[in-house]
C-alpha positions as CSV (number, residue, x, y, z in Angstrom):
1,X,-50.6,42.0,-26.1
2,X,-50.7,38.7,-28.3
3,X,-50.4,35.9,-26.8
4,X,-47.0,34.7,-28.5
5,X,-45.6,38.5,-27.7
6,X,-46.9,38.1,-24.0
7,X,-45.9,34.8,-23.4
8,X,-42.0,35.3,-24.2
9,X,-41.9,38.4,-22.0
10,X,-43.0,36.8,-19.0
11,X,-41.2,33.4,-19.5
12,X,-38.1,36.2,-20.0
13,X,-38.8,37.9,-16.9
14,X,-39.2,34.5,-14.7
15,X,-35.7,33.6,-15.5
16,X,-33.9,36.4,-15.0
17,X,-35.6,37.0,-11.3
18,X,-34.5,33.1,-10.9
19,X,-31.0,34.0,-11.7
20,X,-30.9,37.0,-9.4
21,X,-32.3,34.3,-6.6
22,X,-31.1,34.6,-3.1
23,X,-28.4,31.4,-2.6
24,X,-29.8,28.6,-0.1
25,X,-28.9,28.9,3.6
26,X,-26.1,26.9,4.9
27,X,-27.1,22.7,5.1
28,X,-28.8,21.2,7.8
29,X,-28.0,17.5,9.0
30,X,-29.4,15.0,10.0
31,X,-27.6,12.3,12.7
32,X,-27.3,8.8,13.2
33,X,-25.2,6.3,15.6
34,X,-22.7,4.2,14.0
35,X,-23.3,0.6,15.4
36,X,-21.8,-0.1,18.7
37,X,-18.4,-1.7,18.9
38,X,-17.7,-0.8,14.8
39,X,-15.0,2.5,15.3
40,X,-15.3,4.1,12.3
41,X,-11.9,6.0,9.8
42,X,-13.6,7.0,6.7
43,X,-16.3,7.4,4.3
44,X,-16.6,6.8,-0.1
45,X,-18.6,9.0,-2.7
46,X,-21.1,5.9,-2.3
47,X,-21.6,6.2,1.6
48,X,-19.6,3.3,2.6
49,X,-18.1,3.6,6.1
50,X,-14.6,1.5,6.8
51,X,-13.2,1.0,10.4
52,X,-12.9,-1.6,12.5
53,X,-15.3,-4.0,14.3
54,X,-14.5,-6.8,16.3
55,X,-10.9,-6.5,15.9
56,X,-10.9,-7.2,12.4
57,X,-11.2,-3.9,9.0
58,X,-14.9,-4.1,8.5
59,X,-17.2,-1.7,5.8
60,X,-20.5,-0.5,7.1
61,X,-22.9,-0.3,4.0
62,X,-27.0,-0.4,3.7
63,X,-27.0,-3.8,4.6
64,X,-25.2,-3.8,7.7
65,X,-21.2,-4.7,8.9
66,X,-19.1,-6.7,6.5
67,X,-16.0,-7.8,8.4
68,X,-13.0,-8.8,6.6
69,X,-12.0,-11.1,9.9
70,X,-11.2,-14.0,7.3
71,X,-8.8,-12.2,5.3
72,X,-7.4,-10.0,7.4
73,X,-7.3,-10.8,10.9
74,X,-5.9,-8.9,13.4
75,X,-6.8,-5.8,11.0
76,X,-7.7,-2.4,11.2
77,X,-9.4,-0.2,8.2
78,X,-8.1,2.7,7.4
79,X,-9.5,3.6,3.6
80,X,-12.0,2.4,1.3
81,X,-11.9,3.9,-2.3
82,X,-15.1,4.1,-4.2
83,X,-15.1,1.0,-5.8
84,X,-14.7,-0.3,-2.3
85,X,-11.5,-1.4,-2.2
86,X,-10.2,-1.4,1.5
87,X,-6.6,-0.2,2.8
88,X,-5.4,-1.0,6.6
89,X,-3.3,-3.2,8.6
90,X,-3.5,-6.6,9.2
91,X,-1.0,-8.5,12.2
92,X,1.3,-5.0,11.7
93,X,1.5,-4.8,8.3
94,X,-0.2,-2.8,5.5
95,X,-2.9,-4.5,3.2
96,X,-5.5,-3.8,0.5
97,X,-8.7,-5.9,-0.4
98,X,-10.9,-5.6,-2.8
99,X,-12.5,-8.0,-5.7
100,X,-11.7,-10.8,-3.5
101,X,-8.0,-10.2,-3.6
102,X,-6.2,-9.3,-0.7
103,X,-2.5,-7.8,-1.1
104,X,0.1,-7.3,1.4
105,X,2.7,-4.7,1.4
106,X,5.3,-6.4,3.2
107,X,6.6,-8.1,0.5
108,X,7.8,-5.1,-1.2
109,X,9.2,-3.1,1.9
110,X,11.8,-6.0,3.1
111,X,12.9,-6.7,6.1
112,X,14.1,-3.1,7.1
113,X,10.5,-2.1,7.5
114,X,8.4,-5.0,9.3
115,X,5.5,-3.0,10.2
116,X,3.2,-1.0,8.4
117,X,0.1,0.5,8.2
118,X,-1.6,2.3,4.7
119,X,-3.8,4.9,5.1
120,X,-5.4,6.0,1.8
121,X,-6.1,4.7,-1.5
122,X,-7.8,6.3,-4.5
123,X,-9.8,5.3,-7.2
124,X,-7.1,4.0,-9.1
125,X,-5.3,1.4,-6.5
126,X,-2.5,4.1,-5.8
127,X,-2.0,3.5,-1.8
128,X,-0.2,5.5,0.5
129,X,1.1,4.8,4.1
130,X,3.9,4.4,6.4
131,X,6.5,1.9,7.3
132,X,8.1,1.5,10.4
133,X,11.6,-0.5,11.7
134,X,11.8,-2.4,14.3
135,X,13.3,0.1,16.6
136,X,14.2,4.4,16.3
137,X,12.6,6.9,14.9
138,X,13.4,6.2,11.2
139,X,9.6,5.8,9.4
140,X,9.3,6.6,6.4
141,X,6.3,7.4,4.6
142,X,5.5,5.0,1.5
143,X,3.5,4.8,-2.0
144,X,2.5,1.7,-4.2
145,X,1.1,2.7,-7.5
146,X,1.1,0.0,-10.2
147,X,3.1,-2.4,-8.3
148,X,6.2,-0.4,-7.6
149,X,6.8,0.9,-3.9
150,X,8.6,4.2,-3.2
151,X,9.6,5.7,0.1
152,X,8.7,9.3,0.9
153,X,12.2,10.9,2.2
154,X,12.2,13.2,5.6
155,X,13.3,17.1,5.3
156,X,16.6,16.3,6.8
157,X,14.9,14.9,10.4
158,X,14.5,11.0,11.2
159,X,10.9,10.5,9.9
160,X,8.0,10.8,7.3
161,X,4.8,10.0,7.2
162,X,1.8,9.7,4.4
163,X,-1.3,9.9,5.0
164,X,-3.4,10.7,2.1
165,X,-3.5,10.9,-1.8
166,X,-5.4,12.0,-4.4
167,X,-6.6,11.0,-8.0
168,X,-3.4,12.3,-9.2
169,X,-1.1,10.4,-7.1
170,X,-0.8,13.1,-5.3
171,X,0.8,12.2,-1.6
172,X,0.4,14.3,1.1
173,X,2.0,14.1,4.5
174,X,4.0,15.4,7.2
175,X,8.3,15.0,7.0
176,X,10.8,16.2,10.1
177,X,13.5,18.7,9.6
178,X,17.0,18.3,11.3
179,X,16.2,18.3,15.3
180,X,17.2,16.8,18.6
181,X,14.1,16.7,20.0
182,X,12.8,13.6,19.4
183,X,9.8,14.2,21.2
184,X,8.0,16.9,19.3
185,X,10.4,17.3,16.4
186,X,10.1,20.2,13.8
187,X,8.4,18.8,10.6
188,X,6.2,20.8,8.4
189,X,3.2,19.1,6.0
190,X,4.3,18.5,2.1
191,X,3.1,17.0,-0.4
192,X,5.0,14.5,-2.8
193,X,4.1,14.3,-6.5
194,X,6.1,11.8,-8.3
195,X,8.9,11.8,-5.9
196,X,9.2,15.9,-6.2
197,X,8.5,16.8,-2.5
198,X,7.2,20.3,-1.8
199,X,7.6,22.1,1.7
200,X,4.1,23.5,2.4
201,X,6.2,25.1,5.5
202,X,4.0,26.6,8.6
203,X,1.8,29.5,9.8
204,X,5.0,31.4,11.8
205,X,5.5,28.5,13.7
206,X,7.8,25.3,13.8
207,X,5.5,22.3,13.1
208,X,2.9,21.7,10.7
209,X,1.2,18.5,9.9
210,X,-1.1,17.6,6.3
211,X,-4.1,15.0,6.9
212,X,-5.5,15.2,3.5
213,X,-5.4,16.2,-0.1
214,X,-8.1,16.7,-2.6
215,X,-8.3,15.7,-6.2
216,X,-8.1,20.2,-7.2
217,X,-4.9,19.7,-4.7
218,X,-6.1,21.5,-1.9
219,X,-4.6,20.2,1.2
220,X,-5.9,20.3,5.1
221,X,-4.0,20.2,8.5
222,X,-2.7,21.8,11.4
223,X,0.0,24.1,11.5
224,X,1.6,26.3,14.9
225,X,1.0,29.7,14.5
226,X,3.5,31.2,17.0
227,X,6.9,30.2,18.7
228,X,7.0,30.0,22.4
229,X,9.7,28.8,24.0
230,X,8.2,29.1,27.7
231,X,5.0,27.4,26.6
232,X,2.8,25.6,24.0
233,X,2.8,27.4,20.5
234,X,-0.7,28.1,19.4
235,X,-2.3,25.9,16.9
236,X,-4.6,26.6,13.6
237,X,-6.5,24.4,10.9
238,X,-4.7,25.9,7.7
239,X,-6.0,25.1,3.6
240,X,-3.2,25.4,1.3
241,X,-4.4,26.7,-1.7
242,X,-2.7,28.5,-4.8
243,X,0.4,28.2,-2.9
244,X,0.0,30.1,0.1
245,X,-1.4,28.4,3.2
246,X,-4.5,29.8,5.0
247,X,-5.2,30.0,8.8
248,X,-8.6,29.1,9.0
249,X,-8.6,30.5,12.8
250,X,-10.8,28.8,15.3
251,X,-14.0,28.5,16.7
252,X,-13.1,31.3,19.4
253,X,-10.4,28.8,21.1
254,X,-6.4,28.4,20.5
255,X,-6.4,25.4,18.5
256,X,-7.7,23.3,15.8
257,X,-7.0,21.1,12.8
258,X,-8.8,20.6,9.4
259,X,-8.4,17.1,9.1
260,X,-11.0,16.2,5.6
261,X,-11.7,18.3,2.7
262,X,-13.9,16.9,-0.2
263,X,-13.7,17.2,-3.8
264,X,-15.8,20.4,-3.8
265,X,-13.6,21.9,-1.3
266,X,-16.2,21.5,1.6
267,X,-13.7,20.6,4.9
268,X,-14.2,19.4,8.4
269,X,-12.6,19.4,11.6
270,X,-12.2,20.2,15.4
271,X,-11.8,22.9,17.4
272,X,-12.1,24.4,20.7
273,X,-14.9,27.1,21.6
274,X,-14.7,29.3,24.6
275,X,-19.0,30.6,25.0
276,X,-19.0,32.3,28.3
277,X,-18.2,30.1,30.9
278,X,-18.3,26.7,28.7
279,X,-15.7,25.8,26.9
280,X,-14.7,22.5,25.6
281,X,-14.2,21.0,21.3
282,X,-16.7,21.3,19.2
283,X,-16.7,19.9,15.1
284,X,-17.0,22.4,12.3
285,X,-17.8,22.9,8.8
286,X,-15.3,24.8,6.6
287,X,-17.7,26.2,4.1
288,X,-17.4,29.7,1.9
289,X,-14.3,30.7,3.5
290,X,-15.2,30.3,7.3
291,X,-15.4,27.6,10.3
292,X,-19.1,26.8,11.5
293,X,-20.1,25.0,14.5
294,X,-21.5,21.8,13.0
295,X,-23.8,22.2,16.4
296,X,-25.7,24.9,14.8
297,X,-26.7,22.9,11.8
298,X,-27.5,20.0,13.0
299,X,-31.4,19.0,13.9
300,X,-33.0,16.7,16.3
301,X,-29.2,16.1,17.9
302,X,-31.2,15.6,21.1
303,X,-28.9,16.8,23.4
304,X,-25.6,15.2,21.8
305,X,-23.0,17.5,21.0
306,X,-20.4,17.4,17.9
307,X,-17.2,17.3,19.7
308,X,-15.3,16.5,16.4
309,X,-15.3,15.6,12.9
310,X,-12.6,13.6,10.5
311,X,-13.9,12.4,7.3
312,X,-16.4,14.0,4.7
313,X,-17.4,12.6,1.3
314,X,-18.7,14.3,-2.1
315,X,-22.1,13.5,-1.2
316,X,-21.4,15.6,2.0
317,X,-21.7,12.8,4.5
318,X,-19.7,13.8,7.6
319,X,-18.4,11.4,10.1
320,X,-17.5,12.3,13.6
321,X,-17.7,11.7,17.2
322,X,-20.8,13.1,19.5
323,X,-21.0,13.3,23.1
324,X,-24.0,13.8,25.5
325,X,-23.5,12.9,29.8
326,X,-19.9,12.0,29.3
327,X,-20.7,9.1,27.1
328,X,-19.1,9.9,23.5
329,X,-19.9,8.0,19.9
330,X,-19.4,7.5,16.4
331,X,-22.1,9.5,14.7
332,X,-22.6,10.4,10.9
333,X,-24.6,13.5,9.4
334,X,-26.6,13.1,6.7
335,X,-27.5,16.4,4.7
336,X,-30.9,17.4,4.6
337,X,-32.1,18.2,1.2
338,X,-32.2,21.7,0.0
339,X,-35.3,23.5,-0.5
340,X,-34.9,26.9,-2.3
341,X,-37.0,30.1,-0.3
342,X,-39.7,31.2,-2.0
343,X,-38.9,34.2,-4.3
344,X,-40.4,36.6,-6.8
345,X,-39.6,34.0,-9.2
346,X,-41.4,31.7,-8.0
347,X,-44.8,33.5,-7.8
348,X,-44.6,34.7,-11.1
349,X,-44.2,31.4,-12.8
350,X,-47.4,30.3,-10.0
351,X,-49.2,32.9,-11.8
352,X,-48.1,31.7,-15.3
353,X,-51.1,29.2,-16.1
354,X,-53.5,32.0,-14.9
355,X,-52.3,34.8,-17.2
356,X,-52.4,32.0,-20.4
357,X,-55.9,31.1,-19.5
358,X,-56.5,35.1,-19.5
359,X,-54.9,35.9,-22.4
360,X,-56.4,32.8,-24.9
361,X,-58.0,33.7,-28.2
């Protein structure tokens, strides 16, 4: 065959054995410790870490703690977008900080609502949070987008809370219905979109709570599964997604809660595991539909286990807590990059140079 007749065939026949390549096996991490004393709440696209150290909102970034203990004292972080503006508390109420400009909430809440605390912000400023009276049960969950404030009602119940939102302005949270238990009130997860409030309602039981939404408006929590009036309702991580919400089911326990999702709809959590005669919480992974021990993909733990996980980014950086002796931490998990299996594909384009050389005129 001619050499510009062979050479299309084969170039042909590599690609479409590259497209019919196996997909990867699921990621493997990598861990690290968090430094001691900083507790950490969240992670940006750009790695950033915000908590607390020292009793002051402090980022951990590649060059170590920055604490905001000048302008914020008394703070904790809570949210750091990815243009590293920071969200938290400082002496009770709600703040942000970011270009050198730090911005208190109370201002715009009054004297009704004294303390505060915000607990996301996205890319655009928009922050979300809750704000609390001075005594009762009357919270109310809040959002500040362009320098107006506007409380998040309740389903009928005494109290709302916010607790994350998206690109969108999306707000999700959790809101009570009408209930005399003030303990463990009914309330189901919702999300709020320009002051329309949708009941995501529950898995068959009474409560449901939302920790996060996405920028596709997927949203992750915690919802009963059962009502048991003699005993404690079973407990489920749920995704609501195309209106319906998902139980996610466990990691062979009765409870769990999918508290992150990132923007490629990757979640994590915790759960509880029952492996023969251990038992105890372990972190997962909600990847392609189902929960995976974030035990089994982690290498060179050392001993540590993942007891938990509560914050993942785009990059796929998980944070979490590990424990090992009775001593527990704040770890993160770094992916491990991907390297495809060899396939057919692969050989044959090997052999390329080979067959050109053979096939010169």
């Amino acid at each position: 065959m001619p050499l510009n007749r062979f050479l299309p065939a084969l170039v042909l026949t590599a690609l479409s054995l590259l497209a019919g390549a196996p997909a990867l096996a699921d990621p493997v991490y990598t861990l690290s410790f968090l430094p001691n004393g900083f507790t950490a709440a969240g992670i940006n696209n750009g790695g950033q870490v915000i908590g607390t150290y020292e009793n002051a909102a402090a980022i951990l970034g590649s060059g170590g703690i920055t604490s905001l203990a000048a302008v914020a004292p008394e703070s904790f972080g809570q949210a750091i977008n990815d243009g590293g503006t920071v969200a938290g508390a400082s002496l009770g109420n709600a703040f942000t900080y970011g270009a050198g400009v730090f911005t208190p909430v109370a201002p715009l809440l009054g004297e009704n609502y004294p303390y505060s605390n915000a607990f996301a912000i996205n890319n655009g400023g928009t922050l979300a949070g809750t704000a609390y009276p001075f005594i009762g049960e009357a919270s109310r969950g809040f959002v500040l987008e362009n320098g107006s404030l506007r409380m998040i009602p309740t389903f009928g119940g005494d109290w709302s809370a916010a607790t994350s939102v998206n690109a969108a302005g999306a707000v999700a949270g959790t809101a009570t219905l009408p209930d005399n238990n003030f303990i463990n009130p009914e309330r189901h997860a919702f999300v709020d979109r320009g002051g329309i409030m949708q009941d995501l309602g529950t898995l068959g039981g009474l409560r449901s709570e939302a920790y996060d939404i996405n920028d596709t408006g997927l949203v992750a929590g915690w919802s009963e599964i059962n009502i048991d009036p003699d005993g404690i309702p079973l407990i489920h991580p749920f995704l609501y997604r195309n209106g319906a919400m998902l139980d996610l089911g466990t990691l062979g326990g009765e409870f769990g809660y999918l508290r992150a999702l990132n923007n490629l709809g990757l979640g994590v959590g915790e759960s509880d595991f029952i492996a023969g005669d251990e038992s105890g919480t372990h972190g997962f992974l909600y990847l392609d539909g189902k929960l995976v021990d974030l035990n089994t993909l982690v290498s060179g733990a050392d001993g540590w286990e993942i007891a938990d996980a509560y914050a993942i980014n785009d990059a796929g950086q998980i944070l979490g807590n590990a424990c090992r002796l009775g001593e527990c931490v704040n770890v993160r998990l770094d992916l491990v990059p991907a390297v495809p299996e060899p396939a057919a594909w692969a050989l044959l384009l090997a052999g390329l140079p080979l067959a050109l050389r053979r096939h010169r005129p």
